[in-house]
C-alpha positions in Angstrom: 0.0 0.0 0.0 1.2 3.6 -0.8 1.3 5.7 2.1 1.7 9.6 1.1 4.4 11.8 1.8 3.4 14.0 3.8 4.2 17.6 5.1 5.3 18.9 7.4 4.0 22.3 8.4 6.4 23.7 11.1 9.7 22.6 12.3 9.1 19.9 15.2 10.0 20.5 18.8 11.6 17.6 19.8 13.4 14.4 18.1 13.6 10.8 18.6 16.5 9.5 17.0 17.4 5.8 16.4 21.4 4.8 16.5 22.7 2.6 14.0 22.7 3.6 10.6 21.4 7.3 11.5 23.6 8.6 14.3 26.5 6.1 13.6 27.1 4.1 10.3 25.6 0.6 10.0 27.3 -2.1 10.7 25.4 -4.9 11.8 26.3 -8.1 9.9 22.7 -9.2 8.5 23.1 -12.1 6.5 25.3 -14.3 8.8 23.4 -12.8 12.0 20.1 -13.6 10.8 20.9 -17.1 9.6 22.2 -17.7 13.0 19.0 -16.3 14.2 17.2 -18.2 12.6 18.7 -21.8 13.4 18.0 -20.2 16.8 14.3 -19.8 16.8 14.3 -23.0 15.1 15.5 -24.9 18.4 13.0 -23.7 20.0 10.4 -24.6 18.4 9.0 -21.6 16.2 8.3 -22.2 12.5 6.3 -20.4 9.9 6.7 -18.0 7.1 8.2 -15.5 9.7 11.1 -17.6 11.2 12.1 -19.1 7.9 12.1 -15.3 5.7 11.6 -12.8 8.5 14.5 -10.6 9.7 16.1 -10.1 13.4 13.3 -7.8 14.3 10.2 -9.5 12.8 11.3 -13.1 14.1 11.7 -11.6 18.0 8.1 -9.9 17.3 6.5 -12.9 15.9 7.9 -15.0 18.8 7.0 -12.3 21.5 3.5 -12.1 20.3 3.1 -15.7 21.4 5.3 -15.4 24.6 4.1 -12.4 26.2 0.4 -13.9 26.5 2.2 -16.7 28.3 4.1 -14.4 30.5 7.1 -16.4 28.6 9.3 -13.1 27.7 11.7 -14.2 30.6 12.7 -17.5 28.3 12.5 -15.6 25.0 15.4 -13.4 26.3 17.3 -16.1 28.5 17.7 -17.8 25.3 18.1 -15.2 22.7 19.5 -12.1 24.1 23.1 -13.5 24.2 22.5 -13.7 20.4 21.7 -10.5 19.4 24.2 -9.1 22.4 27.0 -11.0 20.4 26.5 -9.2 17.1 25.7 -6.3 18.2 29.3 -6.4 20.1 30.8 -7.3 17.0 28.9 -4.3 14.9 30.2 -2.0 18.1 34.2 -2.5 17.3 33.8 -0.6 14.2 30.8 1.6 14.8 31.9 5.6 13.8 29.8 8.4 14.4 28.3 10.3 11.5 29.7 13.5 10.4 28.5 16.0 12.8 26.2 13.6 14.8 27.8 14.7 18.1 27.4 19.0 17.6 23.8 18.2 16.3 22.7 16.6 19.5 24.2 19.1 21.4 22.9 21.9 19.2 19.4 20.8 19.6 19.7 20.4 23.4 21.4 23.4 23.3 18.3 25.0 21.6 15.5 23.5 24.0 14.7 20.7 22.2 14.1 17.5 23.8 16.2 14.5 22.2 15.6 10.9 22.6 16.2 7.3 21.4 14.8 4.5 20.3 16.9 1.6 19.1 16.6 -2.3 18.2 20.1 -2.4 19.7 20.4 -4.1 22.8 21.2 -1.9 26.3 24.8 -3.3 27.0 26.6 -2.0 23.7 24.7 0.5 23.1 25.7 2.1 26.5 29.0 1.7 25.7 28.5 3.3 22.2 26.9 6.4 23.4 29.7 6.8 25.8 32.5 6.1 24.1 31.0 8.9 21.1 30.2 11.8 24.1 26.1 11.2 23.1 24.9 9.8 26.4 24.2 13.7 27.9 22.4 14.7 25.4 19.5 11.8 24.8 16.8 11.3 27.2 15.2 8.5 27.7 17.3 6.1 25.8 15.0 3.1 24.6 16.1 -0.1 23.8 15.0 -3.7 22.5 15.9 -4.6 26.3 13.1 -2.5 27.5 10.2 -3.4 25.5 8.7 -6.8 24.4 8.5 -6.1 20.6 11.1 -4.2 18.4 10.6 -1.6 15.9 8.6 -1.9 12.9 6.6 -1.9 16.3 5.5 1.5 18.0 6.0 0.5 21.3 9.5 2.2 22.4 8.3 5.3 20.5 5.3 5.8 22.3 7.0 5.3 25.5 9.2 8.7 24.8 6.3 10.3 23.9 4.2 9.2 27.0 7.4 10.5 29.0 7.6 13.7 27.3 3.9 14.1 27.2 4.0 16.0 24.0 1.6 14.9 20.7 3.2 13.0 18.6 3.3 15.4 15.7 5.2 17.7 17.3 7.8 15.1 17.2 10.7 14.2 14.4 11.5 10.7 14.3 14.7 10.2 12.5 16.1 6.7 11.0 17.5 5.2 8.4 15.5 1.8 8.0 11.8 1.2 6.7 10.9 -0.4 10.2 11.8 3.6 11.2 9.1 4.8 9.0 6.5 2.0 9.9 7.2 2.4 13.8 7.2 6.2 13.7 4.2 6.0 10.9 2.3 3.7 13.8 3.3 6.8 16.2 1.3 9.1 14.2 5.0 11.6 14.1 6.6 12.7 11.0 9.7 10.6 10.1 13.1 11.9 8.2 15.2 8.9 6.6 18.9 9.5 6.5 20.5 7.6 3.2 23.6 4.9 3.2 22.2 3.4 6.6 20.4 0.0 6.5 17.9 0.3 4.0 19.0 1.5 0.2 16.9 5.1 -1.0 14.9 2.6 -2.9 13.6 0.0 -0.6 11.4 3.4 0.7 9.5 3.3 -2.9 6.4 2.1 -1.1 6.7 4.0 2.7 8.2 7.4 1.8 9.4 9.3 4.7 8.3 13.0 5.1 11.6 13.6 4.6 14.6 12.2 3.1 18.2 13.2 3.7 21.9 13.0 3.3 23.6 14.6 6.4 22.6 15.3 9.3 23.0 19.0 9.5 20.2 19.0 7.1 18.2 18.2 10.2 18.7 22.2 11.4 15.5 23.4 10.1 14.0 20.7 10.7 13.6 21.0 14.3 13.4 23.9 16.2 
C-alpha cells in the first residue's frame, strides 16, 4: 500500500533519534546474524513463514506475540539475548559516528529541544556506544530492545518517549534510516526523516516514503526547532 508523503507544516519541537545507521554508520552483519537467528528460533520450536524469511526484528516480534500472552518473555530473552548481544558487540568494534552527529545533539539540546532514542540495539553495547561517542548527555530517555517486548517496525518504544515527554506525537521528528523507522514512527502518528547509506537503500522506501529524506545530518537544522 502507498502511504503519502506528507508535510510537514512547522519545524518539530523535539526528536527521537534511532542509532545505527542514522547517528553512527551501519554495521550490523545481517546475513550471517540472521541465519544464526534463525537456526535459533528453530531450536526452540518456532516455525512459519516469519522464522524461515523474516528478519532479526520480525522473528523476536513474531515470537513475543506468542510469549508475552504466556508471561514467557523471561525464556524468550534467556535464550536469545546473548545472540543479538553477540553481534551487536561485533557491529560495536567498528561503529563511527556520522559527520557532525555529536554537535547536532548538542545543538538541539542546546536550543530546547528535547532528544531521545529508540533503538533495536540491545542496552549493554549501546551504553558503551553512546559513551564512548560523548552522546549519552544529550539523549533522554534512551529506549532499547531490552526494554520493550517487541522491536521496531513496532511502535512501542516510541510511544514510551512520547508518553514520558507528554507531547503529541506530531510535534515530534523521528529520524532513521530503516523502513521499520518509518512503519514504527508512521504507527506513532509523528513525522519521520530517513537519512540515506544506513540500513535500507533510498529505494527500498519506494512504497513508505518518509516525510523527509536526507543525506547529512545538518540538514536536520531546520527541521527541528
Amino acid at each position: 500500500m502507498n502511504v503519502p508523503l506528507a508535510v510537514t507544516r512547522q519545524a518539530c519541537t523535539a526528536a527521537i533519534f534511532d542509532f545505527e545507521g542514522t547517528l553512527v554508520d551501519f554495521q550490523w552483519q545481517l546475513e550471517p546474524a540472521e541465519a544464526e537467528l534463525r537456526r535459533a528460533f528453530a531450536e526452540l520450536g518456532f516455525d512459519g513463514g516469519e522464522f524461515t524469511h523474516g528478519n532479526y526484528a520480525s522473528m523476536w516480534n513474531a515470537a513475543a506475540d506468542l510469549l508475552a500472552r504466556q508471561g514467557r518473555m523471561a525464556e524468550l530473552r534467556q535464550a536469545l539475548c546473548p545472540v543479538y548481544d553477540r553481534w551487536d558487540f561485533d557491529a560495536l568494534t567498528r561503529w563511527a559516528p556520522r559527520p557532525g552527529a555529536a554537535e547536532l545533539l548538542r545543538g538541539l539540546v542546546a536550543g530546547g529541544s528535547r532528544v531521545g532514542m529508540v533503538s533495536n540495539v540491545g542496552r549493554r553495547a549501546l551504553t558503551e556506544a553512546l559513551n564512548r561517542f560523548d552522546f549519552t548527555r544529550w539523549l533522554s530517555p534512551v529506549v532499547t530492545r531490552d526494554e520493550v517486548t517487541c522491536m521496531k517496525p513496532r511502535a512501542e518504544g516510541i510511544l514510551r518517549v512520547l508518553a514520558d515527554w507528554q507531547v503529541a506525537p506530531g510535534d515530534v521528528l523521528f529520524i532513521g534510516d530503516s523502513r521499520a523507522d518509518v512503519f514504527g514512527a508512521r504507527a506513532a502518528g509523528m513525522p519521520v526523516a530517513i537519512i540515506r547509506g544506513g540500513e535500507c537503500d533510498e529505494a527500498a522506501f519506494a512504497d513508505a516514503p518518509p516525510n523527509h529524506m536526507i543525506s547529512r545530518l545538518d540538514e536536520l537544522a531546520g527541521l527541528i526547532r
